[in-house]
N, CA and C of each residue as an Amber inpcrd file, in Angstrom:
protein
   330
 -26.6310000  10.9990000  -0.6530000 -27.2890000  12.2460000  -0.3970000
 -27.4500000  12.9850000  -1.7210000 -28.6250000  12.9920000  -2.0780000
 -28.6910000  14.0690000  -2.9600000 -30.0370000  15.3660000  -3.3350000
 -30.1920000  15.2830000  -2.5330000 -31.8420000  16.7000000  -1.9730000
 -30.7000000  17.5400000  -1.3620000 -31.2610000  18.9870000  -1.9930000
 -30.3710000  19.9650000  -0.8660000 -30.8750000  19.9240000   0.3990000
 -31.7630000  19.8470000   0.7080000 -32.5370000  19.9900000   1.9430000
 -31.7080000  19.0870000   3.1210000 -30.9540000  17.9080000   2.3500000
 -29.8320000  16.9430000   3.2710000 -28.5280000  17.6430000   3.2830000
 -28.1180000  18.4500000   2.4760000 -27.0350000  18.5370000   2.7360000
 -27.2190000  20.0810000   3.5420000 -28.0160000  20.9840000   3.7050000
 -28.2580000  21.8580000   4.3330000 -28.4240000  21.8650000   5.7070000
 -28.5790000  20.4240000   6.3490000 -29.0420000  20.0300000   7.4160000
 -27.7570000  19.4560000   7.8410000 -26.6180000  18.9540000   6.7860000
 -25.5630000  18.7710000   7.7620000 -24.3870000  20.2780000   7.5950000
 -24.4230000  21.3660000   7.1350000 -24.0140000  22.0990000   7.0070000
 -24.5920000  22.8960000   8.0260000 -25.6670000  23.2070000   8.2760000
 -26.2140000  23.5120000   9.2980000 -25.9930000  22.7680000  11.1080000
 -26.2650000  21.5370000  11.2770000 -25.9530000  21.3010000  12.1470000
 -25.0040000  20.3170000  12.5370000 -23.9100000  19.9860000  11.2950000
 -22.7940000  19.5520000  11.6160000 -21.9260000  20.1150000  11.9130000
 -20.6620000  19.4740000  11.7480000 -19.4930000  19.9800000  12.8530000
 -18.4650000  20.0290000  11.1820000 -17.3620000  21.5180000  10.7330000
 -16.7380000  20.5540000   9.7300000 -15.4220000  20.9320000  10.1120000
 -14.5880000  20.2670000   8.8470000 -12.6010000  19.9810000   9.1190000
 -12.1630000  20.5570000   7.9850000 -11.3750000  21.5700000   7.6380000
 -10.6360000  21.7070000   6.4840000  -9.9220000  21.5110000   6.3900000
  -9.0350000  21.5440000   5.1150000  -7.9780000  21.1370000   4.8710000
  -7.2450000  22.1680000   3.1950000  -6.7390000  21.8290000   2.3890000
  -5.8190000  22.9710000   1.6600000  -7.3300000  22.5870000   0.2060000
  -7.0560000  21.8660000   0.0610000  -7.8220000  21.2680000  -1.0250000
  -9.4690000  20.7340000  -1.1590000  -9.8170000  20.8380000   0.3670000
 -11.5870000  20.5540000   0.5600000 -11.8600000  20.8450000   1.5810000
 -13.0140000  20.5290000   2.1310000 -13.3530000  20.4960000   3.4210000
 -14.8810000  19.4560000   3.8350000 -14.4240000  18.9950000   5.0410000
 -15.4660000  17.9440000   5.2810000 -16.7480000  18.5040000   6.3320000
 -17.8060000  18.4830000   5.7710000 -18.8290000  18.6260000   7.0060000
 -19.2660000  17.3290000   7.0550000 -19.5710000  17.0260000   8.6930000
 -20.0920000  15.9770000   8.9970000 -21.1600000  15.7840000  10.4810000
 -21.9640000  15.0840000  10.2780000 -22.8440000  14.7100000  11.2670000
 -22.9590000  13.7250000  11.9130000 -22.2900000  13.1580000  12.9320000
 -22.4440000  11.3580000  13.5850000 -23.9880000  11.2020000  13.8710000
 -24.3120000  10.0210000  13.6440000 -25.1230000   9.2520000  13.9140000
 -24.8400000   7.8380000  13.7330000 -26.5130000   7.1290000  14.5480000
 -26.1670000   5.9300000  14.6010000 -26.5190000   5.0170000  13.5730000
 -27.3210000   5.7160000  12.5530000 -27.3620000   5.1010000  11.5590000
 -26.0860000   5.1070000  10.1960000 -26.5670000   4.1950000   9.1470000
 -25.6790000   3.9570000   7.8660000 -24.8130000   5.1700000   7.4390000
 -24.1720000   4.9130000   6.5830000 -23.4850000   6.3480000   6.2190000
 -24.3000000   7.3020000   5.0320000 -24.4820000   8.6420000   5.4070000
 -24.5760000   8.9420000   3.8500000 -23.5880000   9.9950000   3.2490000
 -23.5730000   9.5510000   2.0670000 -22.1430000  10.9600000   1.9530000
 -22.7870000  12.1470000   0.3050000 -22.7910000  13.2820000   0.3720000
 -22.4410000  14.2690000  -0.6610000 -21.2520000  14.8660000  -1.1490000
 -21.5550000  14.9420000  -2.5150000 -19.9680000  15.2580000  -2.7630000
 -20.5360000  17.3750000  -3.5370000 -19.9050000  18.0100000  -3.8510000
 -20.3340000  19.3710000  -3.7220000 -18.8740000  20.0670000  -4.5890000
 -19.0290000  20.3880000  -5.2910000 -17.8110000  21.4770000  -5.9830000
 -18.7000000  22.8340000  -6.6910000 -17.9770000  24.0440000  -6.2590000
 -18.9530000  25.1330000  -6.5730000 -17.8440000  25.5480000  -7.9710000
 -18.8810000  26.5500000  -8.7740000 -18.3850000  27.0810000 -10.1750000
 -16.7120000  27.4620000  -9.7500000 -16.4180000  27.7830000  -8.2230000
 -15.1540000  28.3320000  -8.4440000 -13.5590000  27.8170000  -8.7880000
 -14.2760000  26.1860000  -8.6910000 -13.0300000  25.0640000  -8.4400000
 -12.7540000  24.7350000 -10.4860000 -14.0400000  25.3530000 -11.1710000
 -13.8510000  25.4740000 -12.8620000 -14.4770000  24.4590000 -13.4150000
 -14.7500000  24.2410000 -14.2310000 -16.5110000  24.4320000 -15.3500000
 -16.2240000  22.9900000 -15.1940000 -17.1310000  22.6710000 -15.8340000
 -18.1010000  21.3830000 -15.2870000 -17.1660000  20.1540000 -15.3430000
 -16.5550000  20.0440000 -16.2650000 -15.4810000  19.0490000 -16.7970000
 -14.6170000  18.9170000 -15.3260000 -14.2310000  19.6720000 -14.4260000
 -13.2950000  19.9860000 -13.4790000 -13.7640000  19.6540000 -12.3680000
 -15.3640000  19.8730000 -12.1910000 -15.8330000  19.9270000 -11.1850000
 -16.2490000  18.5960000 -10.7770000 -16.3740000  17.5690000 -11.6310000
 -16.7040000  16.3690000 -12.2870000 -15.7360000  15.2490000 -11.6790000
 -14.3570000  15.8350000 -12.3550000 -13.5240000  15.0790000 -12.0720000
 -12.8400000  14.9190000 -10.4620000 -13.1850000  16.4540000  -9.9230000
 -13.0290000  16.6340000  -8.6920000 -13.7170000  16.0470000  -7.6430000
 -15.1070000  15.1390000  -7.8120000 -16.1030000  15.1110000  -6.9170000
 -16.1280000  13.4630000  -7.9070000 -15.4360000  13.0590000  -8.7940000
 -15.0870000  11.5300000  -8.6980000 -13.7650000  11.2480000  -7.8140000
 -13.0390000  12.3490000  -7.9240000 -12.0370000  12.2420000  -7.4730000
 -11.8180000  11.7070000  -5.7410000 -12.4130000  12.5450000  -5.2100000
 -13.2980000  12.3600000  -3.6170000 -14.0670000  11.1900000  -3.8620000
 -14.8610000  10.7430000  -4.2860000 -16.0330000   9.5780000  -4.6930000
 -14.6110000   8.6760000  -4.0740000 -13.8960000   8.5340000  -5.1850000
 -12.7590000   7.3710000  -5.0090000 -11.3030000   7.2900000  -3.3620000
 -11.4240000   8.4050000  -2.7170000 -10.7950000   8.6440000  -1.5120000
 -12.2560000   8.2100000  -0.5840000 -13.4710000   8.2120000  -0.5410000
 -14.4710000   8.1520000   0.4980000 -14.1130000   6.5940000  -0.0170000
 -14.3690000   5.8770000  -0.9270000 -13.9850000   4.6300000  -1.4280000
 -13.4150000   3.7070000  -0.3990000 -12.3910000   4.3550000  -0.7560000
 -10.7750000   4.0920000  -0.2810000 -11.0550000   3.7040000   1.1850000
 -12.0660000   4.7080000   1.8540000 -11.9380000   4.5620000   3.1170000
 -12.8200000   4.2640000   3.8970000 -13.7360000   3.8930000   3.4840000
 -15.3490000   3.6770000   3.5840000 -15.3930000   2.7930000   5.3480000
 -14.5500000   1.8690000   4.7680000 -14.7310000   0.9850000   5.6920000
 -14.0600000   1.4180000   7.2580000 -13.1140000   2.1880000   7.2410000
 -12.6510000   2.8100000   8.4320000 -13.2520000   3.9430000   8.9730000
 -14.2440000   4.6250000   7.9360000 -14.7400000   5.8820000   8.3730000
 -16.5920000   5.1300000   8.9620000 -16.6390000   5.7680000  10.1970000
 -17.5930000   5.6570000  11.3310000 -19.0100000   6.5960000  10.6510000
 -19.9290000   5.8970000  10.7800000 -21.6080000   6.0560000  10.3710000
 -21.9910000   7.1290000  10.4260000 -22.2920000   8.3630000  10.0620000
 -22.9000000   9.5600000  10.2120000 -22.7870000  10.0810000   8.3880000
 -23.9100000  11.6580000   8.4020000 -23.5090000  12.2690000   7.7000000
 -22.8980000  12.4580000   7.3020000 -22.1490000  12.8510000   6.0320000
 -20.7550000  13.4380000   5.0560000 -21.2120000  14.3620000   4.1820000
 -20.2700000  15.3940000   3.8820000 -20.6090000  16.7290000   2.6510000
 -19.1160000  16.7600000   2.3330000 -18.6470000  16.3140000   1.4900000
 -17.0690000  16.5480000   0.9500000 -17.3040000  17.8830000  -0.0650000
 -16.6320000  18.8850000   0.2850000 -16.9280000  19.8280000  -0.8070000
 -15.4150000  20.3380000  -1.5850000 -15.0610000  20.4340000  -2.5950000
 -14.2090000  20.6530000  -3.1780000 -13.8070000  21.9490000  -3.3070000
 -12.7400000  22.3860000  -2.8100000 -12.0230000  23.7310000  -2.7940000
 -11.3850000  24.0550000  -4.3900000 -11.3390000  25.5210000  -4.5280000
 -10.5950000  25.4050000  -6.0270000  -9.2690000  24.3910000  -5.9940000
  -8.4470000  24.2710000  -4.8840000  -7.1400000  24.2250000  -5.2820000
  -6.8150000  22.5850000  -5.2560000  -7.9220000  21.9630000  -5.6130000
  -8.2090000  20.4650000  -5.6670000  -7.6620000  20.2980000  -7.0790000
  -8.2210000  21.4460000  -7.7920000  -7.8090000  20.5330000  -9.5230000
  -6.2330000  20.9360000 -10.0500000  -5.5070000  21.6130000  -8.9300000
  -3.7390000  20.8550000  -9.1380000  -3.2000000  20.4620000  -7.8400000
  -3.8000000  19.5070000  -7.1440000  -3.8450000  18.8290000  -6.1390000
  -3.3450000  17.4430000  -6.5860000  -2.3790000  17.1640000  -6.8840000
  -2.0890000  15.7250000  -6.9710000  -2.9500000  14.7700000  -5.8550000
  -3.0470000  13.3490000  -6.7120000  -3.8640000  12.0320000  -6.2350000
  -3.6220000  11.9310000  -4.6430000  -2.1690000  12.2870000  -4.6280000
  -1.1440000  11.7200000  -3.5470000  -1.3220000  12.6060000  -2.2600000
  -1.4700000  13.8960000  -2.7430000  -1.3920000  14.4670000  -1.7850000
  -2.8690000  15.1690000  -1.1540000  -3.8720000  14.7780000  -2.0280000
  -5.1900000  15.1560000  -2.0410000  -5.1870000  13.8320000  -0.7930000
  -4.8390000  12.6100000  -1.2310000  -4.8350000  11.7380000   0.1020000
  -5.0510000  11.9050000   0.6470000  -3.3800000  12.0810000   1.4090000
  -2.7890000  12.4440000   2.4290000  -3.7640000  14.0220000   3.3180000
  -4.7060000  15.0690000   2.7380000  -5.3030000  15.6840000   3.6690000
  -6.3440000  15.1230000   3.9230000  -7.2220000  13.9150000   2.6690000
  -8.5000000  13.8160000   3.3100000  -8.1070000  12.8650000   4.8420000
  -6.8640000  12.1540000   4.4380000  -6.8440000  11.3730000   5.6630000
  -6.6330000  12.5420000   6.9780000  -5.8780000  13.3830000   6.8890000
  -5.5090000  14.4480000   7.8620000  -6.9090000  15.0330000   8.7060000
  -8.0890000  15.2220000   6.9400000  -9.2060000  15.7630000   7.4800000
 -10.5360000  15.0460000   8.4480000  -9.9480000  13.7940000   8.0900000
 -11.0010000  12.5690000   8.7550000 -10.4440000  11.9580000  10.3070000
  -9.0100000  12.2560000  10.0670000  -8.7300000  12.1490000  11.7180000
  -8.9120000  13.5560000  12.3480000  -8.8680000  14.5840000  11.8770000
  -9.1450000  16.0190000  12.8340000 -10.7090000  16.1120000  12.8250000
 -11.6050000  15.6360000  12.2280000 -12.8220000  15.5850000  12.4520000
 -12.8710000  14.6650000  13.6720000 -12.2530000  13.4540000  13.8270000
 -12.5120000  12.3180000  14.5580000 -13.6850000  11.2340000  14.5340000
 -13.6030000  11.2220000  13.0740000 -14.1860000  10.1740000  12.3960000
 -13.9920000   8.7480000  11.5750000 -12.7530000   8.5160000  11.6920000
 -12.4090000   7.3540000  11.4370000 -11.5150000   6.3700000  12.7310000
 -11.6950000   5.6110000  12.5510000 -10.9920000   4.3280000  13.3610000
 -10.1810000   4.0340000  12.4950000  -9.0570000   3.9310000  13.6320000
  -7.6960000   3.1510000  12.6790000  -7.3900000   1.4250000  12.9170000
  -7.6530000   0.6280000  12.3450000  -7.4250000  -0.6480000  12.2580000
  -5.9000000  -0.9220000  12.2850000  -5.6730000  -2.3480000  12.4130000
  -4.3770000  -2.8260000  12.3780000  -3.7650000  -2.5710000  11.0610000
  -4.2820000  -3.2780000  10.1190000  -4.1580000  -3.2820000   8.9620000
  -3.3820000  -1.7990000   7.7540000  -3.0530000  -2.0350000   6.7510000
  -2.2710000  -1.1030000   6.3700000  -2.6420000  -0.1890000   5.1340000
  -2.9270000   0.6990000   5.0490000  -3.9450000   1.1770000   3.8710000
  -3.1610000   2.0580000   2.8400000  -1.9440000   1.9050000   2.9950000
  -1.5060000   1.8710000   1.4400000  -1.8520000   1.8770000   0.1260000
């Protein structure tokens, strides 16, 4: 995703989940996935904002394969850039099961 006009449309008529460090808007459908990533001036200058929205890049990664086909807008809260790896995790996973968008497999995702 990268036209505002897409991500306005799932902000608009998606459903979203927060959490301490981001928040997810999202839209199901039955098509492919698409995902945006979003950090505003307040999370700190570009270098920050950068690293914050690779940072997410690499947790949507992580989980790609368990998370179910629709829209995505990951947007980065300030309190992401002293958010440890570990625990930035641990909410997107929090935020993707309170959305109710991922399936949990057998398997162990460690």
């Amino acid at each position: 995703m990268k036209q505002n006009r897409e991500f306005q449309f799932v902000y608009k008529r998606g459903k979203s989940a927060h959490a301490h460090s981001l928040v997810l808007f999202y839209l199901p459908s039955a098509y492919d996935k698409k995902i945006g990533y979003t950090a505003s001036k307040k999370v700190g200058n570009a270098v920050v904002r950068n690293r914050s929205k690779r940072r997410l890049r690499a947790l949507f990664t992580e989980y790609s394969a368990q998370i179910n086909s629709g829209q995505y807008v990951l947007v980065a809260k300030a309190a992401i850039s002293k958010t440890s790896y570990e625990s930035l995790k641990q909410e997107y996973k929090k935020v993707l099961t309170k959305a109710g968008v991922i399936t949990h497999d057998k398997r162990s995702t460690s």
